[in-house]
C-alpha positions in Angstrom: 42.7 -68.3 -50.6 45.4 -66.8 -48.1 44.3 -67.4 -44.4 45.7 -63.3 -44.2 42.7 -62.2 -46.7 40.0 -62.9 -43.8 39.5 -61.0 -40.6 38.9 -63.0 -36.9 35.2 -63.0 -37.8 36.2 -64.9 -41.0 35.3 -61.9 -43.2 37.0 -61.0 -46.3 38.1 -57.2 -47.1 35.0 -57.0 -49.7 32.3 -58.4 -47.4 33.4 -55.4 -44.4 33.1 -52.6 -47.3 29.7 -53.9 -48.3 28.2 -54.0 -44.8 30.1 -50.6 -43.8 28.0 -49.1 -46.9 24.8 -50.9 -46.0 24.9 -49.3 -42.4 25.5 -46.3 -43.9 23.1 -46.1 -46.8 20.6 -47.3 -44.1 21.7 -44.3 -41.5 21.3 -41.9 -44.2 17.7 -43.3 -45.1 16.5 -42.1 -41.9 18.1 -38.8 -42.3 16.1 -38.5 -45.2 12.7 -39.8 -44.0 12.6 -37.6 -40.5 13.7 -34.3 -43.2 10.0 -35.2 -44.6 8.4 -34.5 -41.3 9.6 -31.1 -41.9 8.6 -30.5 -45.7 4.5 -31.0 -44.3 2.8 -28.7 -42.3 -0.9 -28.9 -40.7 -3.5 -26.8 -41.7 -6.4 -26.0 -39.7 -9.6 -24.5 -41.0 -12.2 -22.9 -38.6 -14.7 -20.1 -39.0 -13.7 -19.5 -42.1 -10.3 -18.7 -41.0 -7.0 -21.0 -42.0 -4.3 -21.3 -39.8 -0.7 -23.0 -40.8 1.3 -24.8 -38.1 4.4 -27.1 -38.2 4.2 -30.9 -36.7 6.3 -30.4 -34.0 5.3 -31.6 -30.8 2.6 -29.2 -29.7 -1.2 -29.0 -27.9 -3.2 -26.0 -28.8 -6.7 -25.0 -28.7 -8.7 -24.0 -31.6 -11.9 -21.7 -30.5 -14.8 -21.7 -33.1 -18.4 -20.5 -32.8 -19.7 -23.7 -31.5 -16.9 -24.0 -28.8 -13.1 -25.2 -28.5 -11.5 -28.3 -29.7 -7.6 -29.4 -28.2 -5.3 -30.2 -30.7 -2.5 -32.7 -30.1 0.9 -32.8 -32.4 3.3 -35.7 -31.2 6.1 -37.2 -33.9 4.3 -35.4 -36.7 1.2 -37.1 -35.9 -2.4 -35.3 -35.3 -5.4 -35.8 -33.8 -8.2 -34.0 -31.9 -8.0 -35.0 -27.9 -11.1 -33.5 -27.0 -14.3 -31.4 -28.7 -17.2 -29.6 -26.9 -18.8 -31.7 -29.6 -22.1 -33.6 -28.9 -21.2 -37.1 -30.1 -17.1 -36.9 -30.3 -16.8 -38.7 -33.1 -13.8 -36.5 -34.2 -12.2 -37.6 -30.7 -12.8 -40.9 -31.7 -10.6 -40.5 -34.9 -7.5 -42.0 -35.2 -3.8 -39.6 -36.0 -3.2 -38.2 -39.3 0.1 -37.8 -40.6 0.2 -37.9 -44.2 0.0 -35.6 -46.3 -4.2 -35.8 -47.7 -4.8 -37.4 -44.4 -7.9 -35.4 -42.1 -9.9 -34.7 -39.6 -13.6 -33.3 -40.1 -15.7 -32.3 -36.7 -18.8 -30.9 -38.7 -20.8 -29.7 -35.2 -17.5 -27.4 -34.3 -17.3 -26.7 -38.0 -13.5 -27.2 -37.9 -11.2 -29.2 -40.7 -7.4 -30.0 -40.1 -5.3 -31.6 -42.8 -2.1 -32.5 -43.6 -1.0 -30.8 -46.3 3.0 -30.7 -47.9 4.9 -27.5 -48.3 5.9 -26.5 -52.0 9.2 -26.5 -52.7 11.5 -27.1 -55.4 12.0 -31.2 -55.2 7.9 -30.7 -54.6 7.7 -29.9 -58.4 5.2 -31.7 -60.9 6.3 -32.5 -63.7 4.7 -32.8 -67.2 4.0 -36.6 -67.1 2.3 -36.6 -63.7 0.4 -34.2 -64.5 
């Protein structure tokens, strides 16, 4: 092997074009996972009544017969920061954010879940089915 075939680090031409395309394929990995955030949204029920919001970064309040519950969104995450509810266990819940994932305060008589949006790459397909 020529001496001129390896770079200062002692790197041949081969080895820099694998770890350029591992840095890359690993850049574009995140592009990919932080474009799911966006293909989910959070549904909340209440009252009969649903209500469709996105996961960005948010606090609301969701009033219901039985009184107001505060909604937190942070990094596509979800949970319930405080309930007028008697024992808080929905308080007490950790953050959703997958899709399936909830939260269930039965005394407010309010249900949020994580549900993801339909779309064309969202398809089933014959064998899943």
């Amino acid at each position: 092997m020529h001496e001129r075939d390896k770079s200062p680090l002692g790197l041949r031409k081969y080895d820099i074009i694998i770890i350029l395309l591992s840095i890359i394929g690993i850049i574009l990995s995140f592009i990919f996972l932080h474009k799911k955030v966006e293909s989910k949204s959070l549904v909340i029920y209440a009252d009969g009544r649903k209500k469709v919001y996105s996961l960005q970064c948010a606090k609301f309040d969701v009033k219901t017969k039985c009184g107001t519950v505060k909604v937190k969104v942070n990094d596509g995450r979800v949970r319930i920061i405080e309930s007028t509810c008697p024992d808080k266990w929905c308080t007490r819940m950790g953050p959703i954010d997958e899709p399936g994932e909830y939260i269930v305060c039965l005394p407010s008589k309010i249900f949020i879940i994580i549900e993801e949006k339909p779309g064309k790459d969202r398809e089933v397909d014959a064998i899943s089915r």
